[in-house]
DOBA-506414 format. One line per field, with one value per residue: x, y, z of N, C-alpha, C in turn; residue number from 1. Coordinates in Angstrom, 3 decimals, padded with zeros to 6 digits. Last residue first. Layout:
REM residues N
n.x <- (X/...)
n.y <- (Y/...)
n.z <- (Z/...)
ca.x <- (X/...)
ca.y <- (Y/...)
ca.z <- (Z/...)
c.x <- (X/...)
c.y <- (Y/...)
c.z <- (Z/...)
seq <- (NUM/...)
***
This chain:
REM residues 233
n.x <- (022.083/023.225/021.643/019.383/016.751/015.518/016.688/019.041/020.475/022.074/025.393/026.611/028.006/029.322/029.359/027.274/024.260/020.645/017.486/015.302/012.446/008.866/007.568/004.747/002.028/000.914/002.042/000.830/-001.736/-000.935/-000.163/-002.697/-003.354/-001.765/-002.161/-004.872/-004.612/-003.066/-004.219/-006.701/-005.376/-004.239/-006.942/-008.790/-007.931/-008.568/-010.245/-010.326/-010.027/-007.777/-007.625/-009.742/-009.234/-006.899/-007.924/-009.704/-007.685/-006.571/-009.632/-009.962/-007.655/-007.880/-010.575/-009.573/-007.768/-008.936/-008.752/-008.479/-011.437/-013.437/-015.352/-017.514/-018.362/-019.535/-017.748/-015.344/-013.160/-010.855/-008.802/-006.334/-004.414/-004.649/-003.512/-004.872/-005.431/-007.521/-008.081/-008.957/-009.930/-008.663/-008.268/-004.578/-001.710/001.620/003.221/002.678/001.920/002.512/000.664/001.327/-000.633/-000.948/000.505/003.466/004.865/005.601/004.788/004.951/004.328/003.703/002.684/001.209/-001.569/000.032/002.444/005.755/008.180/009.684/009.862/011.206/013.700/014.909/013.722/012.133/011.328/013.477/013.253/010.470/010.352/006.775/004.405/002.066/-001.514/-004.300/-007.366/-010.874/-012.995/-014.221/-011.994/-010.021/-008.873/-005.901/-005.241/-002.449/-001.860/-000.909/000.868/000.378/-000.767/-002.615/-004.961/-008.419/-009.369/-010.061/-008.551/-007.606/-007.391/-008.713/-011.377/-009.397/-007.006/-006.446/-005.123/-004.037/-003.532/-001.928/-000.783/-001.216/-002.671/-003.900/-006.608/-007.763/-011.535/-012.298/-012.742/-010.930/-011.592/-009.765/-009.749/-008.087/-007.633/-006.408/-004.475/-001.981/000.499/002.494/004.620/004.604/002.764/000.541/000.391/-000.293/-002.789/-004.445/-004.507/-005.096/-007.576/-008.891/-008.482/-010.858/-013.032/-012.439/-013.853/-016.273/-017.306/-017.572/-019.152/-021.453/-021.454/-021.946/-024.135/-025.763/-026.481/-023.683/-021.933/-018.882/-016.380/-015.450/-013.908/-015.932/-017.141/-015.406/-015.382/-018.059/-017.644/-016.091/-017.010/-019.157/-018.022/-016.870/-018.613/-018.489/-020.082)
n.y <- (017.524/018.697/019.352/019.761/020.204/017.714/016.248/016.452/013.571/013.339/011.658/009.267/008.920/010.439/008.825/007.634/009.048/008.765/010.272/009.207/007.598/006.665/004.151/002.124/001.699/001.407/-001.046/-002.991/-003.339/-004.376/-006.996/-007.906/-008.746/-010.721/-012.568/-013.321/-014.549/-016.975/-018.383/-019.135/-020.769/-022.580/-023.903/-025.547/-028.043/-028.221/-028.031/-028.609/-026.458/-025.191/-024.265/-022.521/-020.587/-019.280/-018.388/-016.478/-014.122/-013.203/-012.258/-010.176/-008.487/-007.861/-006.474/-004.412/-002.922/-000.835/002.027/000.547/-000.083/-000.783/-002.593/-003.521/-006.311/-009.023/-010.386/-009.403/-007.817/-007.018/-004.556/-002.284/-000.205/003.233/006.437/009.113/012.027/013.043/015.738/016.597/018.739/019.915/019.805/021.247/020.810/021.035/022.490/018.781/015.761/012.362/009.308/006.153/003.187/-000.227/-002.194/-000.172/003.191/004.677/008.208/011.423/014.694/018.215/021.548/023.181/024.400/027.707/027.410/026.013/023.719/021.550/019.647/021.417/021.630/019.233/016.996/014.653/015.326/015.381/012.303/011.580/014.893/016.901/018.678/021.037/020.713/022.533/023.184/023.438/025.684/026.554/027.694/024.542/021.495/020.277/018.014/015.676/013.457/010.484/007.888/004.344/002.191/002.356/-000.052/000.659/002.412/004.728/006.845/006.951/003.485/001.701/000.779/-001.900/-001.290/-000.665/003.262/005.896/008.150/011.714/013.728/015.580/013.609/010.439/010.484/013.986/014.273/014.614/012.508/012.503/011.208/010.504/009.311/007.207/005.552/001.840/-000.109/-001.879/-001.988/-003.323/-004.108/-007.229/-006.436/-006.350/-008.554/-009.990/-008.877/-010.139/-012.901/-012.929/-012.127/-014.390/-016.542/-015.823/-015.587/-018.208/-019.575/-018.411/-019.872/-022.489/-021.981/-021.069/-021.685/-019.478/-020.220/-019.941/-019.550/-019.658/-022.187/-022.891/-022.834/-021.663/-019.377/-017.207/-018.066/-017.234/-014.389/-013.499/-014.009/-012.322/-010.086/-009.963/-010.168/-007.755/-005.664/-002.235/000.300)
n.z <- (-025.654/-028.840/-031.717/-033.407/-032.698/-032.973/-031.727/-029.630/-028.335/-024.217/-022.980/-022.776/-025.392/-027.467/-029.335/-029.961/-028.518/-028.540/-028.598/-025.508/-026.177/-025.097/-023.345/-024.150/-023.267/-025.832/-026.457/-024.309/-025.953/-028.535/-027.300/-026.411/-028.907/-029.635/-027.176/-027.631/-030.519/-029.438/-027.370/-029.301/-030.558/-028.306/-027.353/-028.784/-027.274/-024.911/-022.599/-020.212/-018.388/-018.225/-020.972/-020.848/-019.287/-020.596/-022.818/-021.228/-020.421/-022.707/-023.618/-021.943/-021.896/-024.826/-024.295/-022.315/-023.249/-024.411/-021.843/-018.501/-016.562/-014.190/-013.679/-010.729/-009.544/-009.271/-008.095/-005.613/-006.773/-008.868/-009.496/-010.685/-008.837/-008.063/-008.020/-006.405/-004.686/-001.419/-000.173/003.541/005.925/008.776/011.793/011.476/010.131/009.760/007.071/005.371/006.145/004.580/004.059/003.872/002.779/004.728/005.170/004.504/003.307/001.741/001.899/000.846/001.901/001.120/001.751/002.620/005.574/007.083/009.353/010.167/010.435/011.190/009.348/007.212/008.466/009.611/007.265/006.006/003.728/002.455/002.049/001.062/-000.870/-001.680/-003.575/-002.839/-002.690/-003.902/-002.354/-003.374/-001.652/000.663/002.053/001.590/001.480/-000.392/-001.874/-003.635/-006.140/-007.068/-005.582/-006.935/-005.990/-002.725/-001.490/-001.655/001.447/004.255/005.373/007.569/009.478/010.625/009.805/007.716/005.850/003.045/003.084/004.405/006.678/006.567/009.281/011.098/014.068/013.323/012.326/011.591/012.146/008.598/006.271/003.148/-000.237/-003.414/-006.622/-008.364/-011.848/-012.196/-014.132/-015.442/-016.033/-017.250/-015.393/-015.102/-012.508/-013.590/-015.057/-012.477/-011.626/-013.934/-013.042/-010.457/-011.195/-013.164/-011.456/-009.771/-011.439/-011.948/-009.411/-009.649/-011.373/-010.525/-008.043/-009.503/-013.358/-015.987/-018.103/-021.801/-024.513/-025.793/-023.540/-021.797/-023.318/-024.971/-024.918/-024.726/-022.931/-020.990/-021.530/-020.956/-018.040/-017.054/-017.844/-016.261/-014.179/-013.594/-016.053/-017.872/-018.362)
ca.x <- (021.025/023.105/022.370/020.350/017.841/014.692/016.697/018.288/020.940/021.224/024.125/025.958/027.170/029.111/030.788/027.972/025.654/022.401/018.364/016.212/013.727/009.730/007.623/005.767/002.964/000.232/002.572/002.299/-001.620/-001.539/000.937/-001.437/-004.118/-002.155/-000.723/-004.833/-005.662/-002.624/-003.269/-007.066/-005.763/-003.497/-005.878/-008.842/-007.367/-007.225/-011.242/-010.708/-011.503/-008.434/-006.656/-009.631/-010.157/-006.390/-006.829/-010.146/-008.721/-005.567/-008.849/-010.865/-007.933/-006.726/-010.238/-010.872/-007.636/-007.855/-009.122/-008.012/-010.010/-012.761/-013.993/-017.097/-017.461/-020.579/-018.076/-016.599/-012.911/-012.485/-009.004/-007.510/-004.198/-004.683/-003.239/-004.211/-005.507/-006.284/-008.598/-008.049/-010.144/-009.255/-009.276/-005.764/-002.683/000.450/002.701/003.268/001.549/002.650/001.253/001.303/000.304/-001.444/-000.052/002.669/004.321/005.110/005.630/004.497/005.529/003.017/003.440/001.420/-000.373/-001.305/001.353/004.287/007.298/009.350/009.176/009.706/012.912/014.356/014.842/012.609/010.447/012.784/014.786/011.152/010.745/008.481/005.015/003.285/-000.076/-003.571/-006.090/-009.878/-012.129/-014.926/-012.756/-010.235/-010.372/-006.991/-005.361/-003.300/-001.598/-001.149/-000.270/000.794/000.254/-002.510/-003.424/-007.463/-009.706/-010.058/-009.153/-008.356/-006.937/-006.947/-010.646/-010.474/-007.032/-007.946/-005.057/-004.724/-003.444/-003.397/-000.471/-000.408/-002.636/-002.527/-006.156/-007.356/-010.148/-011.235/-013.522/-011.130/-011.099/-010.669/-009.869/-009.168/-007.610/-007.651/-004.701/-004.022/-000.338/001.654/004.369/005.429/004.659/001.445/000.363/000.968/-001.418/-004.032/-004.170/-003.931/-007.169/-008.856/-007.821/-009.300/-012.876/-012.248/-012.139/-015.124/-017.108/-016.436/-017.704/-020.503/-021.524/-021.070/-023.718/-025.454/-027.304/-024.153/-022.700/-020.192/-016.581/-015.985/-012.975/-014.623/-018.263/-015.422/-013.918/-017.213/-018.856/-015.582/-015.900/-019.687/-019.166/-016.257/-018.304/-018.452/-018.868)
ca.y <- (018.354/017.688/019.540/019.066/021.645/019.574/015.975/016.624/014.232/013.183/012.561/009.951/008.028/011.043/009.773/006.701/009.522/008.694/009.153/010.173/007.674/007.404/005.539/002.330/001.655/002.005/-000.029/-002.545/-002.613/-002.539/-005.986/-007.587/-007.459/-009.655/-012.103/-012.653/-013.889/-015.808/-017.131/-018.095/-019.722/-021.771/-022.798/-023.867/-027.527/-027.417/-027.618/-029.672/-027.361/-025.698/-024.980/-023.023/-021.517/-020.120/-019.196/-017.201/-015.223/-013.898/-013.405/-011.458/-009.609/-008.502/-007.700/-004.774/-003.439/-001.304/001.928/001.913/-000.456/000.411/-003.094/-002.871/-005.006/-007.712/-010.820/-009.820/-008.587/-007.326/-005.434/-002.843/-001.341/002.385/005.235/008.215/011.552/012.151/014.993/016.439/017.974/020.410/020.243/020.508/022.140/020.639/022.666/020.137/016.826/013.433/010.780/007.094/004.298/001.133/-002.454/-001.384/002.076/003.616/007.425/009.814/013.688/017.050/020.218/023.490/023.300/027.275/028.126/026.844/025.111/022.786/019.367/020.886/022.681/020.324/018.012/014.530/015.410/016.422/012.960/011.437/013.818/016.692/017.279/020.487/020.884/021.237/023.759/022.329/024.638/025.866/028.730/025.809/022.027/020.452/018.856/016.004/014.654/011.455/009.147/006.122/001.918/003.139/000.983/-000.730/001.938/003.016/006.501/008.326/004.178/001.869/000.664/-001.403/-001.891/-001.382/001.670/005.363/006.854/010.695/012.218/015.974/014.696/011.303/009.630/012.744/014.617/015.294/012.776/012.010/011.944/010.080/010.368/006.956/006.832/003.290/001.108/-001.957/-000.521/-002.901/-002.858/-006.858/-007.172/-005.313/-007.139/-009.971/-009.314/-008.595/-011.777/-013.632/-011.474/-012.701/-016.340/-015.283/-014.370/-017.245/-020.278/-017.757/-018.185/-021.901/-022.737/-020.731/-022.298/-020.650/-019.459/-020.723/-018.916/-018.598/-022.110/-022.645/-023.511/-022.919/-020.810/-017.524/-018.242/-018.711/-015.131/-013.547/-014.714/-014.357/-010.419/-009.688/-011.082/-008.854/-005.934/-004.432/-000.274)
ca.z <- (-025.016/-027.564/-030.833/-033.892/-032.685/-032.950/-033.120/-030.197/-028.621/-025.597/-023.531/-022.027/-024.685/-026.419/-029.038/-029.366/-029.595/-028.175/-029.336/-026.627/-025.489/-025.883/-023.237/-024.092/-022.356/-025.145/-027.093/-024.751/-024.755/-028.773/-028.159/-025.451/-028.488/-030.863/-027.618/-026.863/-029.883/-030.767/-027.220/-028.037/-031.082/-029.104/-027.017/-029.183/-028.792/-025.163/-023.926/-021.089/-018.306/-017.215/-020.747/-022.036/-018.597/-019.573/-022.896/-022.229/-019.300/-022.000/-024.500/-022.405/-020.773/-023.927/-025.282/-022.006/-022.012/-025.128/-023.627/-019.923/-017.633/-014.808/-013.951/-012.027/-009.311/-009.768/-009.438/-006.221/-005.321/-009.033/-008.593/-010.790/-009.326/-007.893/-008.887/-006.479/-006.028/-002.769/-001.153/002.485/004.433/007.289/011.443/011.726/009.998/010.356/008.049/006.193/005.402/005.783/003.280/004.486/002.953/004.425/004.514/003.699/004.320/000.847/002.175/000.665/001.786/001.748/001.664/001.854/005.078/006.356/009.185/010.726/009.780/011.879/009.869/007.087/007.860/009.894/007.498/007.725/004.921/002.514/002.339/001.927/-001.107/-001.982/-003.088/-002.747/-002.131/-004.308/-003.094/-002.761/-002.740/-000.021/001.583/002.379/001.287/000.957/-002.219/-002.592/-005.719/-007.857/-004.963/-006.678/-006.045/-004.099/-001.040/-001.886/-000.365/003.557/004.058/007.403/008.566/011.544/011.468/008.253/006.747/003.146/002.588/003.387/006.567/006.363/008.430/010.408/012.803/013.449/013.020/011.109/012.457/009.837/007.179/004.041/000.630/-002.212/-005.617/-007.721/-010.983/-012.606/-013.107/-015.362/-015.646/-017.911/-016.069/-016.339/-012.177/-013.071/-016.194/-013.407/-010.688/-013.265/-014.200/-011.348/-010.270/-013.654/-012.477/-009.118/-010.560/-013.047/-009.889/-007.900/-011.398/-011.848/-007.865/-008.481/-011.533/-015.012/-017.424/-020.571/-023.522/-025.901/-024.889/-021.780/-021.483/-025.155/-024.676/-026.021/-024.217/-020.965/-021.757/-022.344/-019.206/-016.940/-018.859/-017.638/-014.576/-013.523/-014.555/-017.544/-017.794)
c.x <- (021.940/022.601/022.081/021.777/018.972/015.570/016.097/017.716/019.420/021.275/023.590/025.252/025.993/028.109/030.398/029.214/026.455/023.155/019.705/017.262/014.474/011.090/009.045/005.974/004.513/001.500/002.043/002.421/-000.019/-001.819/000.388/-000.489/-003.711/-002.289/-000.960/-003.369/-005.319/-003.540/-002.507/-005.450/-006.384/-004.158/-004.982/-007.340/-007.346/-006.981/-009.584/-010.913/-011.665/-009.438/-007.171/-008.869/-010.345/-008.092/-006.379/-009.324/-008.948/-006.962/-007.350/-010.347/-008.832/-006.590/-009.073/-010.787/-008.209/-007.407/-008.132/-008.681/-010.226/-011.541/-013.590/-015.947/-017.556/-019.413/-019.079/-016.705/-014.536/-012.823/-010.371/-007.807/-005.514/-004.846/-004.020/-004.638/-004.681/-006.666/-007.294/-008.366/-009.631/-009.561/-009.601/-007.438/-004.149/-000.597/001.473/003.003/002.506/002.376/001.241/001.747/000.435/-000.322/-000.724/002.275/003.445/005.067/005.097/005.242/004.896/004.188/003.185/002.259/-000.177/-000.236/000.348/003.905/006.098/008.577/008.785/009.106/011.412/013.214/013.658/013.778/011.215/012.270/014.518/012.134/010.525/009.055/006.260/004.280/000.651/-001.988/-005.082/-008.266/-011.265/-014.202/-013.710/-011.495/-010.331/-008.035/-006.060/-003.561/-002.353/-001.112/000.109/000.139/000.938/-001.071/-002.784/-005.940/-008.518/-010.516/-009.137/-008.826/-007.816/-006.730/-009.460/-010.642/-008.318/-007.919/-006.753/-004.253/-004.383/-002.755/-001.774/000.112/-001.436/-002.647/-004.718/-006.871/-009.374/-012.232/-012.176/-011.871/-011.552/-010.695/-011.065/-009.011/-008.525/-007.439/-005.633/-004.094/-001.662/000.503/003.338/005.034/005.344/002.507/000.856/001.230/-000.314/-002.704/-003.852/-003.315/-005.316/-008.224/-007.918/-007.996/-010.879/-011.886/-011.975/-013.850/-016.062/-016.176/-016.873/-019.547/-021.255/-021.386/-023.090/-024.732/-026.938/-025.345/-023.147/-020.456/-018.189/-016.139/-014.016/-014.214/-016.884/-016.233/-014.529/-016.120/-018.268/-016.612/-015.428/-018.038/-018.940/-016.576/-017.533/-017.710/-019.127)
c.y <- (018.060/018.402/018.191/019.422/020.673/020.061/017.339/016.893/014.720/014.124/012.610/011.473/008.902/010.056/009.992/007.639/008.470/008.775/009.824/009.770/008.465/007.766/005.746/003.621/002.046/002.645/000.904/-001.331/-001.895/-002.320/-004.214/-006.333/-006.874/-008.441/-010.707/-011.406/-012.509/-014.697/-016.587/-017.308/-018.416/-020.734/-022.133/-022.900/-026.126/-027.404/-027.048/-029.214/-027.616/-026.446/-026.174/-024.444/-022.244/-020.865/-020.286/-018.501/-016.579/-015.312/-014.167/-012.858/-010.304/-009.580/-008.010/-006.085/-004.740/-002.651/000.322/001.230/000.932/000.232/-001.664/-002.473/-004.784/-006.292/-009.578/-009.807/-009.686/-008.424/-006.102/-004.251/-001.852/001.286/004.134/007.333/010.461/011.974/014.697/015.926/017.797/018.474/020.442/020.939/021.395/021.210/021.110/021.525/018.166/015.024/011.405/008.144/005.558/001.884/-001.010/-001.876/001.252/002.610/005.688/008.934/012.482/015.524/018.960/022.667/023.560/025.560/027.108/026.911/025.051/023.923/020.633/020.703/022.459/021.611/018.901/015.383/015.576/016.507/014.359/011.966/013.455/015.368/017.301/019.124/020.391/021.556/022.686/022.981/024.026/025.754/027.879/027.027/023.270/021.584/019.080/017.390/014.664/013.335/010.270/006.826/003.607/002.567/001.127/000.680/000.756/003.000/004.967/007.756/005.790/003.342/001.325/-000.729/-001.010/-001.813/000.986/004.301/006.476/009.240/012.172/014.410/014.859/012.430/010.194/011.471/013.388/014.878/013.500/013.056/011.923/011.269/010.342/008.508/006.772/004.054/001.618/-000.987/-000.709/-002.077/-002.591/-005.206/-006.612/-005.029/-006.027/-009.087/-009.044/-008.123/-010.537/-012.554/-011.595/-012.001/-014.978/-016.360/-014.505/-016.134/-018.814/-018.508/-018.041/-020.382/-021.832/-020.625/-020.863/-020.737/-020.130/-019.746/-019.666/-018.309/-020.244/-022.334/-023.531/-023.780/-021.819/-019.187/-018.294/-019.028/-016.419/-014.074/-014.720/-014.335/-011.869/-010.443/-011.612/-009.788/-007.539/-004.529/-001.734)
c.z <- (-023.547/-026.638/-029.662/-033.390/-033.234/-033.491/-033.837/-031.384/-029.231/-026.759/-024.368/-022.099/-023.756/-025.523/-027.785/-028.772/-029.046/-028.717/-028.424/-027.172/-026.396/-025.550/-024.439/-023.871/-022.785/-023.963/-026.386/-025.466/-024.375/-026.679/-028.477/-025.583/-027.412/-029.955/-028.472/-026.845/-028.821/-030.444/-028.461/-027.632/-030.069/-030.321/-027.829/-028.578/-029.179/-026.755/-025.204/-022.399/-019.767/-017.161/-019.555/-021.718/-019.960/-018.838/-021.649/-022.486/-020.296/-020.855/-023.989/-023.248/-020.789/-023.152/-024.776/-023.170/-021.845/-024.429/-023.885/-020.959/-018.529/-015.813/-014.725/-012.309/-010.533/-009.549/-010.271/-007.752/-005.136/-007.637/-008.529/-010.365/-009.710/-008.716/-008.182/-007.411/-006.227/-004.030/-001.936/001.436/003.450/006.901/010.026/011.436/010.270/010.655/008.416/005.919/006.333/005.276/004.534/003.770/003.530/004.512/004.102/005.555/003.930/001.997/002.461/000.808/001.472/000.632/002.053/001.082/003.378/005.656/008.734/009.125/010.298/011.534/011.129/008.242/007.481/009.575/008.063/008.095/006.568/003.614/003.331/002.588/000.564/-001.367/-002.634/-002.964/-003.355/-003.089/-003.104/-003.459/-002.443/-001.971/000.317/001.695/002.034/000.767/-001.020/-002.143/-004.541/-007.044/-006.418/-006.411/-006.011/-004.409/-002.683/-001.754/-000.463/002.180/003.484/006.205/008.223/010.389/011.829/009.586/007.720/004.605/003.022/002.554/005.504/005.754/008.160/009.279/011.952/012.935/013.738/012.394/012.035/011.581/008.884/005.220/002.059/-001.130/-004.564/-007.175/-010.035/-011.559/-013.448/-014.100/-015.747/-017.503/-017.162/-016.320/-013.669/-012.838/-014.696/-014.196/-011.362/-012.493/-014.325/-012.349/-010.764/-012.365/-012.978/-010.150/-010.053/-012.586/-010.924/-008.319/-010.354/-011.784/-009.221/-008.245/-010.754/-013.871/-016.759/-019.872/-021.983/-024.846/-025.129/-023.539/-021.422/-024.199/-024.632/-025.969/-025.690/-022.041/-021.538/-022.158/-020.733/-017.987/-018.251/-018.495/-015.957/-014.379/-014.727/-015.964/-017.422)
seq <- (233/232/231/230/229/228/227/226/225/224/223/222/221/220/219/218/217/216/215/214/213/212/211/210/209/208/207/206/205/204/203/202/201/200/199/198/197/196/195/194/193/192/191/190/189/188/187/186/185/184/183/182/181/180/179/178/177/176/175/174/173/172/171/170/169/168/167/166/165/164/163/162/161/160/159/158/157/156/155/154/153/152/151/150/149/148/147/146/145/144/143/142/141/140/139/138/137/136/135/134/133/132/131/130/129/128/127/126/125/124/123/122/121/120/119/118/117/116/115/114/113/112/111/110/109/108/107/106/105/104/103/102/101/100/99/98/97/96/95/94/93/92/91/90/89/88/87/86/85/84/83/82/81/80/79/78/77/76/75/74/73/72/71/70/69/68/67/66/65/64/63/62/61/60/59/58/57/56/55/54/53/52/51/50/49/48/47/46/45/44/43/42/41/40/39/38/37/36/35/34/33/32/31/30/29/28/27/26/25/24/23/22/21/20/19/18/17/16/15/14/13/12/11/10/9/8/7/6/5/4/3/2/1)
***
C-alpha cells in the first residue's frame, strides 16, 4: 500500500519537478501533501467517492449512554477517527460475537416507541452532528461494545500515511497531482499532457461511480419499465 510520499514522489517525477534519483524539500512536500488533500476534497464534492471502509470500536462505558460519539474531536468522543461521511452498520458484542443492529430513521428515533423500549439493544439511529457524529442506540443497554462500520473520506494528514484507495484511483490522482505541481513550479509545457493523462484515467474512475437507471416510458413518465418482463414496474 503507497503512502502519501510515495504518490507526491511519483506525481512530481511525472511533472518534471524532480529527476528519477531526487526528492522534494520539506517545504515542497507539505505544499503537495495539501495539494493531494485539495484533491481529494473535490472528487468528493463531484461524488467520486475516494472512501475507504473503516471499523471501529469502542471502549464501554460510553460517554452518554445510549449514544456513541464518533469523530476526531479528542477527549469528547467513544471513538476518535476522522467523522464518517456514512455509517455502514453497527454491531454489539454479546456472548463473545458481535450482533449487527437495526437501522432506522431520525423521524423513528424520536417516536415514542423507540425511545421507550426496553430490553436487549436492537436499534440504532445516525445522526450527522458536526463536528462529531452521533449514533443513538435502542433499547439502552449499558456496559456493551459496540463496533462501527463506516465510510470514511481518504485523508493523508502526514506524508508517511497510508493511502488506502479503491482499484483504479491510485494513477488518477498521480497524474491530476502531477498537472498541478507541473503548473506550480515552472514546468508548464508538459501540462497539458499531464491533464490528457489524468482526464483518461478520471473517466474509468467515473464509470466506476456510475449507477445504472431504469429505462422510462415517455407515456408513462413516471414509471419504469422492465426490460426482464417487458412490463412496467
Amino acid at each position: 500500500m503507497a503512502t502519501a510520499r510515495d504518490l507526491i514522489t511519483q506525481a512530481a517525477k511525472a511533472a518534471g519537478v524532480i529527476d528519477a534519483i531526487e526528492s522534494l524539500g520539506s517545504e515542497e512536500s507539505s505544499h503537495a501533501l495539501n495539494e493531494l488533500n485539495n484533491i481529494l476534497e473535490t472528487w468528493n464534492l463531484d461524488s467520486l467517492f475516494p472512501y475507504t471502509q473503516l471499523e471501529v470500536s469502542n471502549a464501554s462505558p460510553l460517554i452518554t449512554e445510549g449514544e456513541i460519539l464518533i469523530g476526531p474531536t479528542t477527549g469528547s468522543v467513544d471513538i476518535e477517527t476522522p467523522r464518517p461521511n456514512r455509517v455502514i452498520g453497527v454491531a454489539v458484542l454479546k456472548d463473545g460475537r458481535y450482533c449487527p443492529l437495526r437501522e432506522i430513521t431520525e423521524a423513528d428515533a424520536a417516536t415514542g416507541h423507540y425511545r421507550n423500549m426496553q430490553g436487549s439493544a436492537t436499534y440504532y439511529a445516525v445522526f450527522p452532528t458536526y463536528p462529531d457524529m452521533t449514533i443513538k442506540l435502542f433499547p439502552v443497554e449499558t456496559g456493551l461494545t459496540y463496533l462501527v462500520s463506516s465510510q470514511v473520506v481518504i485523508q493523508a494528514k502526514t506524508l508517511n500515511d497510508q493511502l488506502n484507495l479503491p482499484m483504479g484511483y491510485a494513477p488518477a490522482l498521480q497524474y491530476e497531482l502531477a498537472s498541478v505541481l507541473a503548473a506550480l513550479y515552472g514546468n508548464a509545457e508538459v501540462v497539458p499532457q499531464l491533464e490528457k493523462m489524468a482526464k483518461e484515467r478520471l473517466a474509468r474512475v467515473k464509470r466506476l461511480n456510475n449507477k445504472p437507471r431504469h429505462l422510462t416510458s415517455d407515456i408513462r413518465p413516471s414509471v419504469d419499465w422492465n426490460i426482464v418482463t417487458g412490463g412496467f414496474i
